[in-house]
C-alpha positions in Angstrom: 0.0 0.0 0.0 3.1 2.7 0.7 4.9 1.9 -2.4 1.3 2.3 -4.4 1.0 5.7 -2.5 4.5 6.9 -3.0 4.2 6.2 -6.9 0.5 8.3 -7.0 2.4 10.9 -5.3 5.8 10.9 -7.6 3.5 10.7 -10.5 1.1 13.4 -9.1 4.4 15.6 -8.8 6.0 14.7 -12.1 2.6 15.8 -13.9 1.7 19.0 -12.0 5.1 20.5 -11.0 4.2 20.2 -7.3 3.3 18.2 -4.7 0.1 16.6 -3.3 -1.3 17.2 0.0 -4.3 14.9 0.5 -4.6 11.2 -0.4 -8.4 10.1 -1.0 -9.3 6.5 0.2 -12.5 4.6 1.5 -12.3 2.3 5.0 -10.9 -0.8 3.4 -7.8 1.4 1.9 -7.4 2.8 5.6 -7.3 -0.8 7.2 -4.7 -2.0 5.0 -2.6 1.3 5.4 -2.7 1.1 8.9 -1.2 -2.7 8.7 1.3 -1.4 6.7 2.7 1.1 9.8 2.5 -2.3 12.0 -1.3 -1.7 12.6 -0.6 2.0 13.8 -4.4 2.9 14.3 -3.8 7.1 15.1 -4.6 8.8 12.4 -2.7 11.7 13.0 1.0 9.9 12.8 0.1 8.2 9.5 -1.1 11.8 8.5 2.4 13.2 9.6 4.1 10.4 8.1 3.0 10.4 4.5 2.8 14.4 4.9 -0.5 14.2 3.7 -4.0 15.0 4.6 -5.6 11.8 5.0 -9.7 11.6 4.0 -12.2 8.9 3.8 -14.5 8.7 1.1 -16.9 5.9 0.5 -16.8 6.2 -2.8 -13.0 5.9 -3.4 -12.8 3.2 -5.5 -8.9 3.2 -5.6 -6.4 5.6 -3.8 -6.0 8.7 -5.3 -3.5 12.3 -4.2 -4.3 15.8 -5.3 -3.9 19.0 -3.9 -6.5 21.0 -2.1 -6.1 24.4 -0.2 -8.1 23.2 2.7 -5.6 20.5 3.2 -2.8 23.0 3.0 -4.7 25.2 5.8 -4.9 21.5 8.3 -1.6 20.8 8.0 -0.2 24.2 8.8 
């Protein structure tokens, strides 16, 4: 799941000249990210880890980065 987020983001960057700052996924993308920090279940250190603004959408069908101003205002 980290390696499939990494490339979204490197991708994301290589296409748009910046960064992304929020990664969209639905409950089942959150359970498997959490196993991949060794079941780390606080939102908030996988948030700081990634560096990204982490939100659940239902209908996320696959993982997916962009860049939002609201995202940029949370993580300040």
């Amino acid at each position: 799941m980290l390696s499939f987020i990494y490339r979204l983001c490197r991708e994301f960057e290589r296409e748009m000249g910046y960064a992304p700052n929020v990664l969209f996924i639905n409950a089942a993308h959150l359970q498997r990210l959490q196993e991949s920090f060794a079941g780390e279940s606080d939102l908030s250190v996988i948030r700081q880890r990634l560096g990204l603004e982490v939100l659940l959408r239902a209908d996320a069908v696959h993982p997916s980065v962009n860049w939002q101003l609201s995202a940029s205002r949370k993580a300040s």
